[in-house]
TORDOMI-608186 format. One record per residue (C-alpha): residue in one letter; x, y, z. Coordinates in steps of 0.05 Angstrom, whole numbers, padded with zeros to 5 digits, always signed. Layout:
BEGIN
AXYZ ...
***
This chain:
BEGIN
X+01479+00367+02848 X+01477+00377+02922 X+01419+00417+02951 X+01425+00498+02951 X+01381+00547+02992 X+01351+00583+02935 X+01359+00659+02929 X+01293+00696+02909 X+01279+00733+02852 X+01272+00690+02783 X+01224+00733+02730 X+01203+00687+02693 X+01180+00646+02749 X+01146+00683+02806 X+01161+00646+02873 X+01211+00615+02857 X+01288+00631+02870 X+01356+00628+02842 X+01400+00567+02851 X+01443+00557+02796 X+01478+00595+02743 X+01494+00565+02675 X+01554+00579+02646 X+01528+00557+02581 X+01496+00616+02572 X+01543+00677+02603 X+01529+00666+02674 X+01452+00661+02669 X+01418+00656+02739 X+01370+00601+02743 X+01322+00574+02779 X+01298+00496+02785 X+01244+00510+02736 X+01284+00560+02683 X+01342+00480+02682 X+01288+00435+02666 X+01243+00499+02629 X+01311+00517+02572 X+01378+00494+02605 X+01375+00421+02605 X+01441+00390+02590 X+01475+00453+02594 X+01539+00466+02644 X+01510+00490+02708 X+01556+00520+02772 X+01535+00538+02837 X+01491+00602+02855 X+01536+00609+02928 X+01607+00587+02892 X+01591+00642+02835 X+01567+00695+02888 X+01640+00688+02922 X+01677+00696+02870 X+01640+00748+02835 X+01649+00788+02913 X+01726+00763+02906 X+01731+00813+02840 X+01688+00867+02873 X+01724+00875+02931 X+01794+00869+02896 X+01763+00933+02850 X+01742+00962+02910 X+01809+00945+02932 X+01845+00978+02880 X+01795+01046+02881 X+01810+01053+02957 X+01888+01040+02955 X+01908+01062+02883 X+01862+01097+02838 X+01830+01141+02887 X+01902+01162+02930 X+01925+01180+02857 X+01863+01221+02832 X+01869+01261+02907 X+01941+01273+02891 X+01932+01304+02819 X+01874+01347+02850 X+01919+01369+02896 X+01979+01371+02847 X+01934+01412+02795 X+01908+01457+02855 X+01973+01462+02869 X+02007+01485+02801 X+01951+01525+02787 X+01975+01570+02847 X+02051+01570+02839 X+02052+01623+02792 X+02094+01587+02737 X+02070+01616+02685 X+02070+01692+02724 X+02150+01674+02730 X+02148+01658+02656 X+02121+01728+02640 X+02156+01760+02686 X+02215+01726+02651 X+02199+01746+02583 X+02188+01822+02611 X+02257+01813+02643 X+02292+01790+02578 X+02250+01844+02543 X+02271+01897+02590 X+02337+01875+02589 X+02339+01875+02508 X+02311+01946+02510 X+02359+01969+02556 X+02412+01951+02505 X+02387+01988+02450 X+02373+02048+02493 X+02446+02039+02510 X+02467+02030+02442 X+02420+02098+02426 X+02451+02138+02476 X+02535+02117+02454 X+02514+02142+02383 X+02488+02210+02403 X+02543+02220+02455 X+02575+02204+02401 X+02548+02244+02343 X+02549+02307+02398 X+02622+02296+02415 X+02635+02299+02332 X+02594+02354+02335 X+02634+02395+02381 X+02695+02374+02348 X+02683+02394+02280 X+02648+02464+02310 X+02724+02473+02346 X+02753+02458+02283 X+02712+02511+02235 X+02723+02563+02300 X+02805+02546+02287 X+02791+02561+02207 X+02747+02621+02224 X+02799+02645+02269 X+02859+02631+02210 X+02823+02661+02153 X+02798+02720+02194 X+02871+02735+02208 X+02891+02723+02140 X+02835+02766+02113 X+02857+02818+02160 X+02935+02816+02162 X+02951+02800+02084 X+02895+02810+02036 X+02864+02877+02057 X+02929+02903+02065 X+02950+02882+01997 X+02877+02914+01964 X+02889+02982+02005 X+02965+02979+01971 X+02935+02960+01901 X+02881+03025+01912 X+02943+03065+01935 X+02986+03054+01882 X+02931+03059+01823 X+02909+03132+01849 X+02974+03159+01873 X+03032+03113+01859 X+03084+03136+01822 X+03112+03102+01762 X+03166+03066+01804 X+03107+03042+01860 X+03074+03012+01799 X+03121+02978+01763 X+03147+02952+01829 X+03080+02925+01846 X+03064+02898+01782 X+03138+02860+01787 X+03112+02828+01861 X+03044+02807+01834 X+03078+02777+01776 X+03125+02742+01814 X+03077+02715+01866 X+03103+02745+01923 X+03036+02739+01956 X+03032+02700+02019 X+03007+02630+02025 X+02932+02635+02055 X+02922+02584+02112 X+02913+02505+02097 X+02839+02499+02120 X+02831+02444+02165 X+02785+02391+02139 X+02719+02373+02179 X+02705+02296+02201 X+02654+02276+02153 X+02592+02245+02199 X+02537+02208+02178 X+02487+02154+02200 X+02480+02089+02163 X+02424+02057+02194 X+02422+01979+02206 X+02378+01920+02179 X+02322+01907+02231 X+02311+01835+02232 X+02256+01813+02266 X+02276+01740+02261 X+02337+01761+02304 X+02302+01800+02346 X+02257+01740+02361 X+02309+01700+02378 X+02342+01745+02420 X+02276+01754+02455 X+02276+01671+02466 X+02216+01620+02457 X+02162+01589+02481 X+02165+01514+02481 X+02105+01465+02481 X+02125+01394+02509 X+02187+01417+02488 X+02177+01430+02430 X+02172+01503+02381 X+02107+01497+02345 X+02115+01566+02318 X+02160+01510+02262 X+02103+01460+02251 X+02066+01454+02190 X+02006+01483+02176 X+01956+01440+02167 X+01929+01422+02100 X+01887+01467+02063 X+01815+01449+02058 X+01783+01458+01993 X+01707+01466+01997 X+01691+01467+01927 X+01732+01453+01860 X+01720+01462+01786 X+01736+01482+01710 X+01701+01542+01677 X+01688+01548+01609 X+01725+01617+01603 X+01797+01639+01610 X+01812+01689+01664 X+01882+01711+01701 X+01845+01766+01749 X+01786+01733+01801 X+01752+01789+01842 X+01697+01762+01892 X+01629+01788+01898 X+01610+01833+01960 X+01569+01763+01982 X+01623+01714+01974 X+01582+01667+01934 X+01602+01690+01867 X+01661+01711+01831 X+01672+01765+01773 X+01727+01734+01722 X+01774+01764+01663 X+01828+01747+01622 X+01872+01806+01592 X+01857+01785+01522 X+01783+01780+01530 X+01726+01835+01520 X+01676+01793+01567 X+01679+01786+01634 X+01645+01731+01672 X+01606+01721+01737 X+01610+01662+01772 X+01585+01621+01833 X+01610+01572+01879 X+01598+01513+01826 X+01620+01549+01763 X+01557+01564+01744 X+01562+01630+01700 X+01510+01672+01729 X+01521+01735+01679 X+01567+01763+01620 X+01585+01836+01603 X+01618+01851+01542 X+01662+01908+01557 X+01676+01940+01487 X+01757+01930+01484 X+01798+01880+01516 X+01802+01882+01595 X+01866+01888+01625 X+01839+01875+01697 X+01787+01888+01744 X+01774+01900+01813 X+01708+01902+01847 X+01688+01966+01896 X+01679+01950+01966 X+01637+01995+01985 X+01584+01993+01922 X+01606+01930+01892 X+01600+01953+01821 X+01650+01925+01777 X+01710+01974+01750 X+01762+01951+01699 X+01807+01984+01654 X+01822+01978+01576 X+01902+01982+01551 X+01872+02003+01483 X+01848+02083+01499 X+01878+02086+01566 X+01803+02091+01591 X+01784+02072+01664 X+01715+02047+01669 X+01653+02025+01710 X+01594+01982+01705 X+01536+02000+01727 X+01476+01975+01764 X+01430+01991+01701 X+01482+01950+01658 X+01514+02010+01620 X+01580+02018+01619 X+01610+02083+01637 X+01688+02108+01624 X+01705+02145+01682 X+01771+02183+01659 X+01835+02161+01620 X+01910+02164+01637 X+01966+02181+01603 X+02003+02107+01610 X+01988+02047+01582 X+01943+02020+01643 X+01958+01944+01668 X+01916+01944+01728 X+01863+01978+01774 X+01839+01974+01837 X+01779+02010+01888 X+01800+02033+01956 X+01749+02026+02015 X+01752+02112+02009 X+01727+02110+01942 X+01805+02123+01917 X+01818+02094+01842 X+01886+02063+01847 X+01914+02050+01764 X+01983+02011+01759 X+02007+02037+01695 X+02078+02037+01651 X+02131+02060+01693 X+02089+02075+01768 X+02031+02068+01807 X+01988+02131+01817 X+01914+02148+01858 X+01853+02183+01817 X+01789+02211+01851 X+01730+02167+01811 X+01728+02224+01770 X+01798+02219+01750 X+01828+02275+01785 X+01907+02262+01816 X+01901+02261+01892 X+01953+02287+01929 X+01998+02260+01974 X+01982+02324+02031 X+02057+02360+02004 X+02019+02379+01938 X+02054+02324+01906 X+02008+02268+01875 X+02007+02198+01904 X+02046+02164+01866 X+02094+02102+01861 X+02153+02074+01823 X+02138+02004+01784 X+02163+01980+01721 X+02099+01936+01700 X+02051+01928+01761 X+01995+01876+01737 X+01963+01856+01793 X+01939+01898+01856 X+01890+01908+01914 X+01881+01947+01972 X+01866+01936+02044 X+01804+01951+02076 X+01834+01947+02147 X+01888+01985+02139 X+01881+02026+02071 X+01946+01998+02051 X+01955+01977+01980 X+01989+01918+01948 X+02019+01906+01881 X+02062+01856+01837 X+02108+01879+01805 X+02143+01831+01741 X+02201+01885+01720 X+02182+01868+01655 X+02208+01797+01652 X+02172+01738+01633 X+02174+01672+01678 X+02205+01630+01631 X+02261+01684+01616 X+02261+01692+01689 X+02270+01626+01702 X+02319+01617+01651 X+02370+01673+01682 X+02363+01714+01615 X+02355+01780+01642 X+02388+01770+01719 X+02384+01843+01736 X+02309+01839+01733 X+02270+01826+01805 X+02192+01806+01813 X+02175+01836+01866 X+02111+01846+01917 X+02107+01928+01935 X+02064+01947+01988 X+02045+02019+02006 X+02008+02057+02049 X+01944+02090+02037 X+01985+02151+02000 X+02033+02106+01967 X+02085+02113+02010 X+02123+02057+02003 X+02125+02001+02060 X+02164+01952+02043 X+02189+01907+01981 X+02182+01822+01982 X+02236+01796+01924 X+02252+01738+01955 X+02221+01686+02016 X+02269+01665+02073 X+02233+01600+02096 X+02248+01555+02156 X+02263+01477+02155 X+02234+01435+02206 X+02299+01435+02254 X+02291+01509+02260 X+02347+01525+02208 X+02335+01576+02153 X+02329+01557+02074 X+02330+01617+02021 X+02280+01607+01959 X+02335+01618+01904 X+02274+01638+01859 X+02207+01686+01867 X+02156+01703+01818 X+02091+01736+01848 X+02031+01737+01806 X+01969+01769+01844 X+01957+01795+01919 X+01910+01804+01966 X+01899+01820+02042 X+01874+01771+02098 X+01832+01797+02164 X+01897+01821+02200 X+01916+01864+02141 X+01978+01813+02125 X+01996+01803+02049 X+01971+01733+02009 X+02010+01721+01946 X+02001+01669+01894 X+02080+01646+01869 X+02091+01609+01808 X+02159+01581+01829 X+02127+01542+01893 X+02061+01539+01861 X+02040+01561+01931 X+01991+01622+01963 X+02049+01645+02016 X+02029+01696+02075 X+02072+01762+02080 X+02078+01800+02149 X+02043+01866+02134 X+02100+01903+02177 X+02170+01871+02151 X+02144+01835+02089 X+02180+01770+02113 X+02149+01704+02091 X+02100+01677+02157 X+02070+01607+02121 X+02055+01574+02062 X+01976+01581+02064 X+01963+01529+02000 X+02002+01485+01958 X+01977+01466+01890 X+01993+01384+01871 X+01985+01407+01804 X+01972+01474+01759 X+01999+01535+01776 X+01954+01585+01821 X+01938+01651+01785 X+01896+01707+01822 X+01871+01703+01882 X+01810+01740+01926 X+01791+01729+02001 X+01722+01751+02022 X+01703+01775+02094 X+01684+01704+02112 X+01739+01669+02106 X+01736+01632+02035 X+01788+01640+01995 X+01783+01633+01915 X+01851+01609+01877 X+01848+01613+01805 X+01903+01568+01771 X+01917+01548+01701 X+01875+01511+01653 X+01810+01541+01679 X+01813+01508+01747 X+01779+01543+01805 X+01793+01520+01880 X+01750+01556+01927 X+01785+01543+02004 X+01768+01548+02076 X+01823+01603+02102 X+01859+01583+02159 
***
């Protein structure tokens, strides 16, 4: 090869420098000792002709950052700087504020036609009872007194011609006709459905990338820890620590504790057969109640078992309000006991009390005080399911902290994909309980689902869980976010709540 001026620098041979580069071995540079040292007979290129072209590539890159990459970057700065200061989304709030403003101003519209209304009936029917007033009043005073002053007359001094002549009129009916009374306009106000789902869409969207992700699917439910236990249960109440789980069945005397692997950590036996169970949040002793004396009991720390009071129904269910409140869901209603069994009242010396045919599963919120209950109407699912008894409605009631009632859930109104609406034909709750915001979690046998209820409307929001198999049971959600599903065939699936 033709003589190079050699380019200082080789490592592995001080003094000397580069003057080849072997493409043999990814570009290696060489020097005259590294070819003859561990490159002989291997394809060898010129240090110079390699040092142009490798300056060729640089400066087209350099090329490209100057010309292209950088002149782009500068314009989205200044494109970002840019829409971060033209207020877009200020218009967009002002916009929903307009639409807002503008949907307000309707209904205050609307308000003010039905009392201008309701006052104009008002002064209508109050000129029409001052017409009748004014009739019978003249009637009263022209033709019946009168007629009593003549009777008087007649029966004191009337001779015996005055009173056989009177007795002929009144027999006769020669009496006057009294005035036709005119007949009021009945009024009265038959208030509307308020649908939030039209109110929403009245109110308009917001779109991401074009797109309403208010629709999309929720994403799939994380289950942290999964397994069988070697008891029945249909009622799963969580320990104060979330770890562990207190389990019965409504045919069993024992009740179980368990924790996050299904280890049973402790039994009680109870002494008759426990319908359900609820666990207090505030001392986190265990109460439960027994169908067989209509007793309401307690565990205790110590391990006795103390019955608290008894009720006067068959009792299917109990549950412990964050004020201490005893909550029983008997035959026939719902009503709220002091721990000592006394009837609170609902402030109007009335007790707190609810209508429900056979409430078997309840729970109350600690956010809100609001209580929660299922409701079968004494139908069974596969009788349900069958159409047997069609006048019979499962239903989810949920009441305030005095058992006022909020709302009822009988049925879900879901939405498809494409925005369009889809009516569950079918709804059979099974157990309840509250999430963080105070919103309603309900396991469903017909979806095998957990499905999220608005606390204010009690329309369906999501479809929290889907089971690919049994059927969830009861359910519990502790402070922390894990959520315990009890299904069928003694399978536990404790979740991450999302």
């Amino acid at each position: 090869m033709a003589a190079q001026t050699p380019i200082p620098g080789c490592p592995r041979h001080p003094g000397m420098g580069f003057v080849y580069v072997c493409k043999s071995c990814e570009d290696q540079l060489l020097c005259m000792e590294c070819v003859t040292d561990s490159h002989n007979g291997h394809t060898l290129g010129k240090l110079t002709d390699y040092m142009a072209d490798q300056k060729r590539e640089i400066q087209q890159y350099a090329d490209k950052l100057s010309k292209t990459d950088i002149p782009k970057t500068e314009e989205d700065i200044k494109e970002s700087g840019q829409h971060a200061k033209s207020g877009r989304y200020q218009k967009m709030i002002e916009g929903i504020r307009r639409q807002g403003k503008q949907m307000k101003d309707n209904i205050d519209n609307a308000i003010d036609i039905l009392v201008r209304m309701c006052t104009e009936l008002e002064e209508r029917n109050a000129d029409i009872a001052e017409k009748n007033k004014t009739a019978f009043t003249k009637y009263l005073r022209e033709d019946l007194r009168p007629k009593l002053d003549r009777c008087k007359e007649v029966l004191t001094s009337g001779t015996a011609v005055d009173v056989t002549t009177l007795a002929r009129e009144i027999r006769h009916g020669v009496s006057t006709i009294p005035p036709t009374l005119i007949d009021l306009q009945k009024v009265e106000f038959r208030h509307g459905t308020i649908s939030i789902e039209l109110l929403e869409c009245m109110l308009g969207k917001l779109l991401v990338n074009g797109e309403d992700e208010s629709n999309k699917l929720v994403a799939k439910c994380v289950v942290l820890y999964e397994f069988q236990t070697s008891c029945h249960f249909t009622t799963c109440q969580t320990c104060l620590n979330g770890k562990e789980a207190w389990l019965s069945f409504w045919k069993n005397e024992t009740i179980y504790r368990v924790d996050l692997k299904g280890k049973v950590k402790k039994r009680i036996y109870c002494q008759g057969k426990v319908s359900s169970m609820s666990v207090s949040p505030t001392t986190g002793r265990v109460w439960f109640c027994v169908r067989n004396d209509r007793s309401i009991r307690e565990f205790m720390t110590d391990g006795d078992i103390v019955t608290r009071f008894n009720v006067g129904s068959t009792p299917y269910t109990v549950c412990i309000t964050s004020d201490d409140m005893i909550v029983v869901g008997m035959s026939g209603g719902i009503q709220m006991y002091t721990t000592d069994g006394r009837m609170v009242s609902a402030g109007a010396g009335g007790p707190c009390r609810q209508v429900a045919v056979y409430p078997h599963h309840m729970t109350s919120c600690t956010l809100t005080g609001d209580v929660a209950a299922v409701d079968k109407d004494g139908i069974l699912f596969d009788d349900y399911m069958a159409g047997k008894e069609p006048g019979k409605q499962p239903r989810v009631i949920v009441m305030d902290k005095h058992l006022n009632l909020q709302f009822y859930c009988k049925d879900i109104g879901m939405t498809k994909t494409d925005g369009s609406d889809i009516q569950s034909s079918k709804f059979y709750p099974f157990d309840v309980c509250f999430d963080g915001a105070g919103d309603v979690l309900v396991t469903e046998f017909v979806t095998k689902s957990v499905l999220l209820i608005d606390r204010n409307t009690g329309h369906y929001m999501r479809t929290v869980y889907t089971s690919d198999g049994s059927v969830p049971l009861c359910i519990s959600l502790c402070d922390d976010g894990i959520l315990w599903i009890g299904h069928q065939y003694q399978l536990i699936k404790v979740t991450q709540y999302r």
